[in-house]
C-alpha positions in Angstrom: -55.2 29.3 155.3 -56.4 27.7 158.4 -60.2 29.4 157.9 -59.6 27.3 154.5 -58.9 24.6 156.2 -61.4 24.7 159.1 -64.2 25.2 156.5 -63.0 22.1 154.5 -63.2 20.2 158.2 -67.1 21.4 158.8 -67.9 20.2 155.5 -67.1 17.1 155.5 -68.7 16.5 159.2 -72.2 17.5 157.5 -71.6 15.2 154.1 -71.9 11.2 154.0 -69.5 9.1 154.5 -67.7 8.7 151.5 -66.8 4.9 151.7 -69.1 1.9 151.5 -70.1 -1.0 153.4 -69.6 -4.4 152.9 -72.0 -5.7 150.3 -74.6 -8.3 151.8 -74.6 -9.6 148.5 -71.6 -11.5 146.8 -70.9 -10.4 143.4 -71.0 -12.6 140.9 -68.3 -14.3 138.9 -67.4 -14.7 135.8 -67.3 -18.8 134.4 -63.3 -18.2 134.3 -62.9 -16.9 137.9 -59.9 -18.5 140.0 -60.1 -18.5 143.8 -58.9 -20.5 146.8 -57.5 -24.0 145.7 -59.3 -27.2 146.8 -57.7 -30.3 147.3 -59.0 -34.1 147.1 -56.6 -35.8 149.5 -58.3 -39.3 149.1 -57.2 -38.7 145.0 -54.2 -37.2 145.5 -51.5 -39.5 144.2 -48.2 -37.1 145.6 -46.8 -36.8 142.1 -45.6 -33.4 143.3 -46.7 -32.1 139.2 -47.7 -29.0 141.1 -45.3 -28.0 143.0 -42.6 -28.0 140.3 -45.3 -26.4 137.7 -45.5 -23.3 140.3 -44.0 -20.7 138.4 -44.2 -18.8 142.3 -42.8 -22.0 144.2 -46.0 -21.6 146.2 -46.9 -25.1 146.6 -45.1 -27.0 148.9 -44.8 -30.6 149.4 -45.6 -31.9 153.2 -45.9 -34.8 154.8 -49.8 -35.6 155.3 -51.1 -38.2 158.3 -54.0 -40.1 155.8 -56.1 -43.1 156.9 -53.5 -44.9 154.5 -50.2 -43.6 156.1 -48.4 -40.6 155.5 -48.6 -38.9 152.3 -46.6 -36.0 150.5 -49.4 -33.6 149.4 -49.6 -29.8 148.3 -49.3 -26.7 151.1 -50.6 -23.6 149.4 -49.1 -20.2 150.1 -51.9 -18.0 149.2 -50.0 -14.7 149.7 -47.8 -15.7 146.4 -50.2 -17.4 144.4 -51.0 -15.9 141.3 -54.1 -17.9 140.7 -52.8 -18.8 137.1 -54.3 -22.5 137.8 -51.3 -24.2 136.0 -51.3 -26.4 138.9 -54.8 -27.0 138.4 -54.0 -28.1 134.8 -50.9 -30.5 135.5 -52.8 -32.6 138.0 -53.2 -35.9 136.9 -56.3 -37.0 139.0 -57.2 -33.6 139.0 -57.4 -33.6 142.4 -56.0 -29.9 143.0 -59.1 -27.1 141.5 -59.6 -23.9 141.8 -62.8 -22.8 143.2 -64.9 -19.5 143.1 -64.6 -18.8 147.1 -62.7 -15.4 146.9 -63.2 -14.6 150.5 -60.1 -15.4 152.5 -58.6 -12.7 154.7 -56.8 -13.3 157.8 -54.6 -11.2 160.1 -51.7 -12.8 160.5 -49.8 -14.0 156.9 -49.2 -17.3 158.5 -53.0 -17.7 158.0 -52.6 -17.4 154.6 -50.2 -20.9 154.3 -53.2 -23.6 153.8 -52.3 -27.4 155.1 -53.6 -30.1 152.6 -56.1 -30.8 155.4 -57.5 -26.8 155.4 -57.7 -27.5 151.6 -60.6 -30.0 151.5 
């Protein structure tokens, strides 16, 4: 049992690695792909249509310090999002898209909560 097992053990010292790198390449999408949200805050009209859409309660609405005053607009909490893009539909200035950035990682899960001002 244990020759077994240290003869599994030199084996896989000699092989490859068995996991690959990150591509240097992105992959690409498909026309119907649905990443991290972008938001228009100069559009935005803080009809809140999004937040009560969310079938995740995901989005949030916060006060936002704008060149015009303070604004409600949409905090996204990418952790729960489902990507479904309902909120992207009910917007009525479509101000709130989807985009094709798939790339967000982070190592702390408050990362993940985006502001209306990390949204732009």
């Amino acid at each position: 049992m244990l020759l077994n097992s240290l003869a599994r053990v030199a084996r896989q010292l000699v092989e490859a690695p068995t996991t690959t790198e990150y591509p240097e390449q992105r992959e690409s999408l498909t026309d119907n792909y649905r990443g991290i949200h972008r938001l228009d805050m100069k559009t935005c009209i803080s009809c809140a249509a999004c937040e009560r859409i969310c079938p995740n309660k995901t989005i949030y609405m916060v006060d936002t310090e704008t060149d015009k005053g303070t604004k409600k607009m949409p905090e996204i909490n990418l952790e729960r999002c489902l990507f479904c893009a309902l909120c992207e539909e009910v917007c009525p200035p479509k101000c709130l898209v989807l985009t094709k950035d798939y790339n967000f990682e982070a190592f702390d899960r408050r990362e993940y909560v985006r502001r209306p001002e990390e949204l732009d």
